[in-house]
Kinemage of the C-alpha trace (Angstrom):
@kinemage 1
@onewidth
@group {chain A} dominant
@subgroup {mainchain}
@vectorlist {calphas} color= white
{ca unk a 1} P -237.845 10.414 -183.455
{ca unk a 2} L -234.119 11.998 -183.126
{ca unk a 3} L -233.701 14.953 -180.772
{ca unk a 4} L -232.556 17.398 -182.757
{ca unk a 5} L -228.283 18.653 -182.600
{ca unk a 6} L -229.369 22.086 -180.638
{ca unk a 7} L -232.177 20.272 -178.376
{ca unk a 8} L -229.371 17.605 -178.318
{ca unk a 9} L -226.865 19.889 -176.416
{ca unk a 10} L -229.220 22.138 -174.770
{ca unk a 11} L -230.454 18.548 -173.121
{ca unk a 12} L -226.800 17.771 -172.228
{ca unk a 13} L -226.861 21.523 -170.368
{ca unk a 14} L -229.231 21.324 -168.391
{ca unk a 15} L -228.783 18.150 -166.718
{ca unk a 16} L -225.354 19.433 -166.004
{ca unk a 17} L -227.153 22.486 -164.365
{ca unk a 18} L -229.242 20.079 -162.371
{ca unk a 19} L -226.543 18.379 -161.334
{ca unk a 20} L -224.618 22.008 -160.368
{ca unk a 21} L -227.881 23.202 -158.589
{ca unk a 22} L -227.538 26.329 -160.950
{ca unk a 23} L -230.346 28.712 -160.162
{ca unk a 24} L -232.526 29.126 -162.667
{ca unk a 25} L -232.256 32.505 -163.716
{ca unk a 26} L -228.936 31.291 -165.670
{ca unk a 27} L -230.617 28.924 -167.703
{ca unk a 28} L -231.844 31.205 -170.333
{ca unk a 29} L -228.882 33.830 -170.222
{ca unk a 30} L -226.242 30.676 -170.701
{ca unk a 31} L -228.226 29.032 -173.154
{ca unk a 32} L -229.658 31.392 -175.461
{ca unk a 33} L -227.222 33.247 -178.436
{ca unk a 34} L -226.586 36.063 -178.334
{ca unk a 35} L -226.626 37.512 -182.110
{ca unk a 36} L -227.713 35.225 -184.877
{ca unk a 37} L -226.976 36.387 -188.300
{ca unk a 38} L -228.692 34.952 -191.809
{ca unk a 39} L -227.246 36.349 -195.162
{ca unk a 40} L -228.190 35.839 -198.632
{ca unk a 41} L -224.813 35.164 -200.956
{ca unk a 42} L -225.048 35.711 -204.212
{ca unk a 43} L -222.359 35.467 -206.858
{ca unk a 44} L -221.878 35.315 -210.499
{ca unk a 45} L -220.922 31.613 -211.262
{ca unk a 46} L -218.153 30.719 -214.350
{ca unk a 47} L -220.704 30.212 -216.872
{ca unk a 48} L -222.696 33.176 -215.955
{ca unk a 49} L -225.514 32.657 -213.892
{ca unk a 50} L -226.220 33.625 -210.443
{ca unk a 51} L -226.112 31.305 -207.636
{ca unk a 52} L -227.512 31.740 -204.455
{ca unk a 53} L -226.977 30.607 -201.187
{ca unk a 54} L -227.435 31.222 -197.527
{ca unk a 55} L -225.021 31.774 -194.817
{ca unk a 56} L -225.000 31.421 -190.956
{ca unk a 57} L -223.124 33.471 -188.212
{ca unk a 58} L -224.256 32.353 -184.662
{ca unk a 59} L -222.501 34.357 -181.695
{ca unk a 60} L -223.394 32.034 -178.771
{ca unk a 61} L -221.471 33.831 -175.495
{ca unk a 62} L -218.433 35.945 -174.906
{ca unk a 63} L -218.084 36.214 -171.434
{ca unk a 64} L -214.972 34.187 -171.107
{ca unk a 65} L -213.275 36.379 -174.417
{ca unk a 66} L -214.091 36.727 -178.343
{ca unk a 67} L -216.624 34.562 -179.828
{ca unk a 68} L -214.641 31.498 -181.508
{ca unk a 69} L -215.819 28.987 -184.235
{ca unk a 70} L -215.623 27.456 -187.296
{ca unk a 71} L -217.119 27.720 -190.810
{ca unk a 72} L -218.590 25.122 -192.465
{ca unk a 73} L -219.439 24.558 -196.378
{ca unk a 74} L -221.928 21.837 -196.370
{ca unk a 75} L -225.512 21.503 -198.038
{ca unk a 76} L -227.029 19.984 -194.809
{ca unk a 77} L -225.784 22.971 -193.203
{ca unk a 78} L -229.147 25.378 -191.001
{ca unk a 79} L -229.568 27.415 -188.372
{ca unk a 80} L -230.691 24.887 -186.086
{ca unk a 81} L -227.210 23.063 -186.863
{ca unk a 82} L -225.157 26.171 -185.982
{ca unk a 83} L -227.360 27.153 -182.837
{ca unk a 84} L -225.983 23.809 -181.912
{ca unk a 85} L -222.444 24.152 -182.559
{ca unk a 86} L -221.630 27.429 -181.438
{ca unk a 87} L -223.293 26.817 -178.083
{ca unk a 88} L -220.300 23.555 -178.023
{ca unk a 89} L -217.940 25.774 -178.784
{ca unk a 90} L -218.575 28.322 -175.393
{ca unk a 91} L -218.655 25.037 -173.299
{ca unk a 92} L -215.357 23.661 -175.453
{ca unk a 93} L -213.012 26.931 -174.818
{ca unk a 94} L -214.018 26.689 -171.234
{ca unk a 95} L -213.499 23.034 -170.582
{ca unk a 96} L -209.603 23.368 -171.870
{ca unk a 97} L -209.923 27.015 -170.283
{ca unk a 98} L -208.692 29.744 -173.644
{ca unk a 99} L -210.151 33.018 -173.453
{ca unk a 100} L -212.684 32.519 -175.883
{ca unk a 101} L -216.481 32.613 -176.405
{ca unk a 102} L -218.147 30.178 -178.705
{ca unk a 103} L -219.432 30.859 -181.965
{ca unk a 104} L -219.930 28.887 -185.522
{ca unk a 105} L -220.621 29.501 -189.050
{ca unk a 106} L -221.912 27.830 -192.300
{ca unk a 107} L -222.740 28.406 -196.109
{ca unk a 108} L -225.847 25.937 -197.036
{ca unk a 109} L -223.827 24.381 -199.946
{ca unk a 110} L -222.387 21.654 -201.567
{ca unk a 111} L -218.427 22.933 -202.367
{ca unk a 112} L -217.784 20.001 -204.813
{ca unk a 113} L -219.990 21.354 -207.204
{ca unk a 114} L -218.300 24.821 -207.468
{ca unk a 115} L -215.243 25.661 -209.274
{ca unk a 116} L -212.139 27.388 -207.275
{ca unk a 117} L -213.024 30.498 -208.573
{ca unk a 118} L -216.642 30.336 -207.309
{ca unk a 119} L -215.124 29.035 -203.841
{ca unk a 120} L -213.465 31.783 -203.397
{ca unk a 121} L -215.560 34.360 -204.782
{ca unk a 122} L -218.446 32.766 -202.250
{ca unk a 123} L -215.945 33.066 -199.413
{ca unk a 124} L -215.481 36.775 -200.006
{ca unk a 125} L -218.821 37.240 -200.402
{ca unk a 126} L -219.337 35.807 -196.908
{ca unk a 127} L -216.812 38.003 -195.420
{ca unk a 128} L -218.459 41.134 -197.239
{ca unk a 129} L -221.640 40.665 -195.539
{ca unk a 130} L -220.496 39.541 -191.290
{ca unk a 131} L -217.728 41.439 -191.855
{ca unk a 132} L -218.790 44.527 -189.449
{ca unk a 133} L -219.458 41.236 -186.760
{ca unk a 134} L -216.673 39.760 -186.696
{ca unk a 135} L -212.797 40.738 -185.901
{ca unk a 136} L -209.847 39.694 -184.031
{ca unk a 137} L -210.769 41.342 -181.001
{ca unk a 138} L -214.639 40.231 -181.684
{ca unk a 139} L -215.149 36.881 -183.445
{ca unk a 140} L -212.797 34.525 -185.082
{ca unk a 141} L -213.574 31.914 -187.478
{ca unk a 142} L -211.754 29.011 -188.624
{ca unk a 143} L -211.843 25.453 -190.697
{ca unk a 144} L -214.803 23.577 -190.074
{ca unk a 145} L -216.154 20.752 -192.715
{ca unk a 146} L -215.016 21.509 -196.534
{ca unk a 147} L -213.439 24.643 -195.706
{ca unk a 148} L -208.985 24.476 -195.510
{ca unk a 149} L -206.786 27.176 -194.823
{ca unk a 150} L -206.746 28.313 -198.380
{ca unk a 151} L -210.231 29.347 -198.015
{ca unk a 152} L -209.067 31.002 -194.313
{ca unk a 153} L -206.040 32.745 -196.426
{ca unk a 154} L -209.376 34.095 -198.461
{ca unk a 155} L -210.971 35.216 -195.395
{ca unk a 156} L -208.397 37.155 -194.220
{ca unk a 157} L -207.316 38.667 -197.204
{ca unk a 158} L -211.565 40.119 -197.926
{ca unk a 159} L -211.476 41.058 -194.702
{ca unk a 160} L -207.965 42.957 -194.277
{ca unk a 161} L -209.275 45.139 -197.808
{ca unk a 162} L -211.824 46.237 -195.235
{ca unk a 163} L -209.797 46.858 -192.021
{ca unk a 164} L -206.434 46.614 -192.722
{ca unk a 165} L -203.686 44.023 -191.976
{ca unk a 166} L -205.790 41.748 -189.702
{ca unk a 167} L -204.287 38.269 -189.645
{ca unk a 168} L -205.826 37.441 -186.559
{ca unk a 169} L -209.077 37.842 -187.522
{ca unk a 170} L -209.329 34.163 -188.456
{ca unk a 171} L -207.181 30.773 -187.428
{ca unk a 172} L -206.174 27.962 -189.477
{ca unk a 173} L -204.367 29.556 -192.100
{ca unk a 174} L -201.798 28.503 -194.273
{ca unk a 175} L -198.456 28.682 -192.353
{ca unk a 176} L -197.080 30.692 -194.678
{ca unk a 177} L -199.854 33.319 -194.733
{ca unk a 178} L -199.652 33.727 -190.656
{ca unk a 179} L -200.668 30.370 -190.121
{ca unk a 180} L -199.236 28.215 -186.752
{ca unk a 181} L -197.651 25.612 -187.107
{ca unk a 182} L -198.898 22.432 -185.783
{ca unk a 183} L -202.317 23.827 -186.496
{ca unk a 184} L -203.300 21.418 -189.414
{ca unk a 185} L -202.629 18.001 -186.695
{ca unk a 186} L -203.786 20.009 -183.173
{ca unk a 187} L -207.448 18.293 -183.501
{ca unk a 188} L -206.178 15.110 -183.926
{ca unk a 189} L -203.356 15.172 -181.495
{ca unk a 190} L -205.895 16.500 -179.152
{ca unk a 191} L -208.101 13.424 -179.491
{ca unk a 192} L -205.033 11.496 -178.878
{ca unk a 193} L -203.752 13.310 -175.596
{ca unk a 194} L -207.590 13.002 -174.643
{ca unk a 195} L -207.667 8.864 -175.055
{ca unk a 196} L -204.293 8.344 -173.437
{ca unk a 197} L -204.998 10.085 -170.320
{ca unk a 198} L -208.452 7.926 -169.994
{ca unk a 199} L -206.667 5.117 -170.928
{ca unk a 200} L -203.893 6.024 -168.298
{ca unk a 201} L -206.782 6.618 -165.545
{ca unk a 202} L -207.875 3.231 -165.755
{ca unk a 203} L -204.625 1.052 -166.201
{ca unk a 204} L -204.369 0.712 -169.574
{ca unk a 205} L -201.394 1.733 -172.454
{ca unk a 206} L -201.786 3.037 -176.208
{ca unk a 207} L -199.454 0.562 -177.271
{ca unk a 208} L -201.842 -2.827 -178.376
{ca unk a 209} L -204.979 -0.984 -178.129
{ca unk a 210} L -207.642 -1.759 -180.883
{ca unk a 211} L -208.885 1.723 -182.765
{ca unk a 212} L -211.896 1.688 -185.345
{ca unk a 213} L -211.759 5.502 -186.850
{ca unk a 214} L -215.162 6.531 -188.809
{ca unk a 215} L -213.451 9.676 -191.355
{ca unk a 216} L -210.571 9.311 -192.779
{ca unk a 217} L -210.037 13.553 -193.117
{ca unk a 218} L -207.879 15.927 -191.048
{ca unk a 219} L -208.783 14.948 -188.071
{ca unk a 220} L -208.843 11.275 -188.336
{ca unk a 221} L -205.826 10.843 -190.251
{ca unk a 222} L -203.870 12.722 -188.132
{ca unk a 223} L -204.890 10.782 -185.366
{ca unk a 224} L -204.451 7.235 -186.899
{ca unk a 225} L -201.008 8.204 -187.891
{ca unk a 226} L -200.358 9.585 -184.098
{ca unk a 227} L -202.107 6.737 -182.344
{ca unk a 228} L -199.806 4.063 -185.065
{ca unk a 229} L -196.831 5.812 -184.080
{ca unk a 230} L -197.429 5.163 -180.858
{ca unk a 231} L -198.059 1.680 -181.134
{ca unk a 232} L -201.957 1.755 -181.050
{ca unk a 233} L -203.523 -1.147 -183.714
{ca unk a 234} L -205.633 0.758 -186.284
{ca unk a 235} L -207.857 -2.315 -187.183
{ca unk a 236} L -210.955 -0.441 -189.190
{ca unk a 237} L -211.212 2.986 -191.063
{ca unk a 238} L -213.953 4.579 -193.179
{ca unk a 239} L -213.900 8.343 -195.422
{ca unk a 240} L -217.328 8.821 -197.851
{ca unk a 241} L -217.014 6.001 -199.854
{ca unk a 242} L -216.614 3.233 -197.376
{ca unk a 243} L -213.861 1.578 -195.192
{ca unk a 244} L -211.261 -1.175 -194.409
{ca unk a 245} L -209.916 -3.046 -192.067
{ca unk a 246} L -207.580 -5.690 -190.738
{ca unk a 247} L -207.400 -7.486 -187.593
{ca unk a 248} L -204.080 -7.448 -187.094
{ca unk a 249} L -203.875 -3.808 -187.466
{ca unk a 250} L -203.612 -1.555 -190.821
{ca unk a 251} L -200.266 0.092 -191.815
{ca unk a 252} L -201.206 3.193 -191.564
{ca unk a 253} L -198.504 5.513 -193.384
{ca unk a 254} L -198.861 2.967 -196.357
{ca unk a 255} L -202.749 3.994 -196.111
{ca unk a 256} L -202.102 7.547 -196.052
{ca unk a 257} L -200.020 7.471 -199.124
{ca unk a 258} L -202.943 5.210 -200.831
{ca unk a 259} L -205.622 7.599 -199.903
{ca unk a 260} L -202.987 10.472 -201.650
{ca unk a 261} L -202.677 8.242 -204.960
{ca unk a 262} L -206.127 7.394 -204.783
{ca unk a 263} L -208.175 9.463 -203.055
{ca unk a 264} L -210.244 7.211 -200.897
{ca unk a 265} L -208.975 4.033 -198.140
{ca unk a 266} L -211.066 1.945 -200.804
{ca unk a 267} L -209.304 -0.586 -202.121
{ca unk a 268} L -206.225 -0.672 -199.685
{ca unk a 269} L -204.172 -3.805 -200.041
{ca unk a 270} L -203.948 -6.571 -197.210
{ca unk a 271} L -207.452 -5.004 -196.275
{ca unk a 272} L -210.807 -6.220 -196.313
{ca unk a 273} L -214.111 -4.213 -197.129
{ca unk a 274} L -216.090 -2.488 -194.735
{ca unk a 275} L -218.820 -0.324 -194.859
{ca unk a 276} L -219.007 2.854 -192.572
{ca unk a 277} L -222.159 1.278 -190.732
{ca unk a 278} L -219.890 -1.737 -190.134
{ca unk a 279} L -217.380 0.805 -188.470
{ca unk a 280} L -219.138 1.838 -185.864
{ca unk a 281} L -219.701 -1.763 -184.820
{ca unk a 282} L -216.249 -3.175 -185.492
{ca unk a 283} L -214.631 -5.277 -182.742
{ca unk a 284} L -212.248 -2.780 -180.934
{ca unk a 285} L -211.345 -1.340 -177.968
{ca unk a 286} L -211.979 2.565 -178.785
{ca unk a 287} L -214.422 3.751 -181.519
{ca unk a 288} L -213.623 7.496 -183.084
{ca unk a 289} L -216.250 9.018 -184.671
{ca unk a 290} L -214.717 11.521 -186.688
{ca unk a 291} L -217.058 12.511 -189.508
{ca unk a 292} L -220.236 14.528 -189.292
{ca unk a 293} L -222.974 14.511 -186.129
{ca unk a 294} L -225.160 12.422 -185.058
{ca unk a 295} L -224.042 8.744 -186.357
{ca unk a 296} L -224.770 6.905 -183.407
{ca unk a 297} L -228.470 6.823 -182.814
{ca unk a 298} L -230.292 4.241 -180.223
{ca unk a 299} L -229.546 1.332 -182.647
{ca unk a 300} L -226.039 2.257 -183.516
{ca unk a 301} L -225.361 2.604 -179.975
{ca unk a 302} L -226.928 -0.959 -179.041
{ca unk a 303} L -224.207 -2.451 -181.539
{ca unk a 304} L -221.182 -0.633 -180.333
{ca unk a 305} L -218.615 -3.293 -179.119
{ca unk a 306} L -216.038 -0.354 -177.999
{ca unk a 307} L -215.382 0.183 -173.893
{ca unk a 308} L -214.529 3.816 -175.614
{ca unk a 309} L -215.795 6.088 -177.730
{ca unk a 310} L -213.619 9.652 -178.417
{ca unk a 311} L -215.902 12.115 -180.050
{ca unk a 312} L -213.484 13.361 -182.748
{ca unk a 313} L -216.503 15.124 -184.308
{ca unk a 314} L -218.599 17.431 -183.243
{ca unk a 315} L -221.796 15.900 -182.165
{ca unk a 316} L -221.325 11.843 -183.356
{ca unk a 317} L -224.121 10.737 -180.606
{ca unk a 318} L -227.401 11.577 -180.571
{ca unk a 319} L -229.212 12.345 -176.909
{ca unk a 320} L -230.907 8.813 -177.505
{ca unk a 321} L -227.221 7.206 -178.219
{ca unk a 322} L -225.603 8.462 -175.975
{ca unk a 323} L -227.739 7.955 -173.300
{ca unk a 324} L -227.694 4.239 -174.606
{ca unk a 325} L -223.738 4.082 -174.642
{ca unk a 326} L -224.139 5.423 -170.568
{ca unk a 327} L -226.737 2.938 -169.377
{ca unk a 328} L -224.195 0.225 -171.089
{ca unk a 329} L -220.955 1.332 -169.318
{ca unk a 330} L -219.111 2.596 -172.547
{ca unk a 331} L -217.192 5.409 -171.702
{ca unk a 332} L -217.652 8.144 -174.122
{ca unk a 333} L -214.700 11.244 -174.203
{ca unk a 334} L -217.295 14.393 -175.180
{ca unk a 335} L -215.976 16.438 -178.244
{ca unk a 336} L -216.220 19.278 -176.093
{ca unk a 337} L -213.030 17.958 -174.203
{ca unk a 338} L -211.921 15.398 -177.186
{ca unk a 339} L -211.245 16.881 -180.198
{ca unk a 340} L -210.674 20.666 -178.511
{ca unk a 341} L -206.868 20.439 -179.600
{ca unk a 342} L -207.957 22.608 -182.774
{ca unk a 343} L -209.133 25.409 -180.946
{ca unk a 344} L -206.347 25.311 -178.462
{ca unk a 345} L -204.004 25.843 -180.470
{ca unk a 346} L -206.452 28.465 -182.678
{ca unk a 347} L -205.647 30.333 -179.315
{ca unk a 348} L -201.582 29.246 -179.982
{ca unk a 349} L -202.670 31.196 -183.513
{ca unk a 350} L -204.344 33.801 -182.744
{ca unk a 351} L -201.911 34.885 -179.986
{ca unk a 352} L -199.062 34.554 -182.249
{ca unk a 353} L -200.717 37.107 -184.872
{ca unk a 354} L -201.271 39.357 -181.941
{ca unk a 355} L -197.935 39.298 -181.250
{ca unk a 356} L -196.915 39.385 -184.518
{ca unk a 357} L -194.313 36.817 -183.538
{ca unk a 358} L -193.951 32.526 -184.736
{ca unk a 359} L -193.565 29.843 -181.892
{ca unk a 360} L -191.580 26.745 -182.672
{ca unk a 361} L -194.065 23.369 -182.822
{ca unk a 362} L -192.403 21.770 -179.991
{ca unk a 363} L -193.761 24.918 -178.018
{ca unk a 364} L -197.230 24.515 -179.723
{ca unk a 365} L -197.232 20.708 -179.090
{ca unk a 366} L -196.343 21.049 -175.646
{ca unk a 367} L -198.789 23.747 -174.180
{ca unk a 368} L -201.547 21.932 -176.845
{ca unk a 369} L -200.911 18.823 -174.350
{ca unk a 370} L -200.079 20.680 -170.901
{ca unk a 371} L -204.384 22.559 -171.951
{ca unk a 372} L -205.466 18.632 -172.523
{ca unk a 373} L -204.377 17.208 -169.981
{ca unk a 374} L -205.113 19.654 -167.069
{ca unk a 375} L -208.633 19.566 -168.298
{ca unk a 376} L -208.296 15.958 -167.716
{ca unk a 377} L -207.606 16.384 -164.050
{ca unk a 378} L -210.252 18.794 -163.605
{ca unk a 379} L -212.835 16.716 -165.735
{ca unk a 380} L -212.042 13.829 -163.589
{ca unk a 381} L -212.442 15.785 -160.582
{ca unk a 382} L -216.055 16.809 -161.232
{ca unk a 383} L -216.974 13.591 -162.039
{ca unk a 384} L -216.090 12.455 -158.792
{ca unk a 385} L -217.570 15.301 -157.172
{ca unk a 386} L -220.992 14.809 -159.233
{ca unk a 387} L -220.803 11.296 -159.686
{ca unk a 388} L -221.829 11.463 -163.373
{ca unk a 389} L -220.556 10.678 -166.717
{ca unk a 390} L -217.435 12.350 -168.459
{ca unk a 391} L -219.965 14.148 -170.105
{ca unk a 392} L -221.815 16.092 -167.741
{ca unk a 393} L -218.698 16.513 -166.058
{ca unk a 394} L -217.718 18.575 -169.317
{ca unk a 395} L -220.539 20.784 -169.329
{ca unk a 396} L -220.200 21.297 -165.351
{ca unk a 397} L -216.728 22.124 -165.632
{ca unk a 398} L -217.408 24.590 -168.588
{ca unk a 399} L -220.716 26.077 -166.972
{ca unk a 400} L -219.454 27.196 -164.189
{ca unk a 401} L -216.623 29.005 -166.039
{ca unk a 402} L -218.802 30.773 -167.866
{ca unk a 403} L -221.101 31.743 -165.200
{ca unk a 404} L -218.109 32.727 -163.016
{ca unk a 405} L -216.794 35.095 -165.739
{ca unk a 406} L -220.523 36.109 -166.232
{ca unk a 407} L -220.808 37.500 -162.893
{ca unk a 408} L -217.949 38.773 -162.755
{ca unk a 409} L -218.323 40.887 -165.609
{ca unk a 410} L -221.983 41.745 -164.769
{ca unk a 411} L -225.013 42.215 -167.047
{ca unk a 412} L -224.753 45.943 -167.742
């Protein structure tokens, strides 16, 4: 039986604790959330009947700064789910050190089957029920899976006819609507800093290096066209419908501009068919997981060929894969350090709409990497100090952050 995504990374925490010698007493005050929210949404659809859904607001820890975290649109999407992923997200701002808290969001439904119009009216029904919750100052959402910075310009605009001009109140809007820029690739050229340092620590070069990427989205395209440029060999990629690949290496801006004309990798010329179980055990030298949670299990794991994995989403291994991918020497780059370039530069976002002023994207681009790759130094550091995995060295790192800025604080 699969652990499930909360036990997952409450698992993950406390053998970091172990490893820390944390007393105790923290266990329950780092772990637990600390406001939970469940709301009923319901709308008036196009052709006139009511739909209802459910919605999720899970405020993890603040210690470090606001609560910080993204909202989802998903069917699959439950509380258990978001327990999960806003407790990453306090361990994620702390690893790359931003003055956040964690926190995440979701709406239980499937977004393909509404119209715009119910989209949006959804999303502003969302915002009209958290609304006294969150804030810039308090908690800040931003794009998770199907949602886009349309839906974040939506956000901010409910919530502003509450408040006032509040532009800060969520990240990842359009760029034109108070938006940063280099927002849209920060996740993805996160996951790429992330892999080149590794690579860097143990010899090795971008250029030549094999790349199978499971999603085919924002983050994973942005990365496959970052890693090509750099002279990385894309040989396999996947979205929904399945995936290609090519030995020699894909083309990857002739890819991207298929997937724009078509609307899937299916079907790419010069490739051959694969299937997105067939992706995670393709012959290369880094795998990226960088769809939804929990796609490598204990068997997936078994069949990995990778020396890498980069956790471009959040969550890809299970407890039971990833303790397989440890026992067999893979080196796996936890999305809590790996894919943390979106909410790094979030922070860019947020502190741009606080100062109501732009930055260029050089500037972005070079603080996003100057966060990655100090965390690097200090990631590497703890492993050393813990002999452990990159992993546990991740939640370490971010643990005693947290409990540092705990204390210092105090409980009231």
């Amino acid at each position: 039986m699969t652990t499930s995504a909360y036990a997952t990374t409450n698992t993950f925490l406390k053998r970091a604790m172990d490893a820390l010698a944390i007393d105790p007493s923290y266990e329950v005050l780092l772990v637990t959330p600390r406001r939970e929210v469940r709301v009923e949404l319901s709308i008036r659809m196009d052709d006139g009947r009511i739909g209802n859904f459910i919605g999720y607001r899970v405020q993890h820890d603040n210690a470090r700064g606001p609560y910080k975290g993204g909202l989802r649109y998903h069917p699959d999407v439950d509380l258990d789910e978001v327990r999960s992923l806003a407790s990453l997200m306090t361990w994620k701002t702390a690893v790359v050190d931003v003055p956040f808290g964690g926190a995440k969001g979701g709406i239980q439904v499937d977004p393909t089957k509404l119209t715009e119009n119910e989209l949006e009216r959804l999303t502003r029904r969302f915002v009209d029920q958290i609304h006294d919750v969150i804030g810039p100052l308090a908690d800040i959402p931003a794009p998770d899976v199907n949602t886009s910075a349309k839906i974040m310009g939506w956000f901010f605009d409910q919530y502003s006819n509450r408040h006032g001009f509040a532009p800060g109140v969520v990240t990842g809007k359009p760029v034109s609507l108070h938006g940063s820029l280099g927002r849209e690739a920060a996740t993805g050229r996160g996951c790429l800093v992330a892999i080149r340092e590794a690579l860097a620590a143990d010899g090795k070069k971008l250029a030549g290096t094999r790349f199978a990427i499971q999603g085919f989205g924002n983050v994973g395209s942005f990365f496959a066209r970052l890693a090509h440029a750099e002279g990385a060999r894309i040989v396999a990629v996947s979205d929904v419908k399945g995936g290609v690949c090519a030995a020699d290496g894909l083309d990857v801006p002739k890819l991207v501009e298929h997937v724009k004309t078509t609307g899937s990798v299916i079907g790419f010329e010069g490739a051959l068919p694969m299937t997105n179980a067939e992706i995670l055990a393709a012959d290369c030298d880094v795998l990226v997981p960088a769809a939804l949670g929990h796609v490598i299990d204990e068997k997936v794991a078994h069949e990995v060929r990778a020396k890498y994995v980069l956790e471009a989403a959040n969550g890809p291994c299970t407890l039971e894969g990833a303790d397989v991918l440890d026992e067999r020497g893979v080196l796996v780059l936890p999305d809590i350090w790996a894919n943390a370039g979106g909410v790094t530069v979030s922070y860019f976002e947020w502190t741009q709409n606080l100062q109501q002023m732009r930055w260029s994207e050089a500037r972005v681009n070079e603080l996003l990497e100057e966060h990655m790759v100090q965390a690097h130094v200090h990631l590497r550091a703890m492993m050393k100090r813990l002999n452990c995995t990159m992993r546990t060295a991740a939640f370490a790192l971010a643990i005693e952050r947290v409990r540092a800025a705990t204390d210092l604080r105090g409980l009231g």
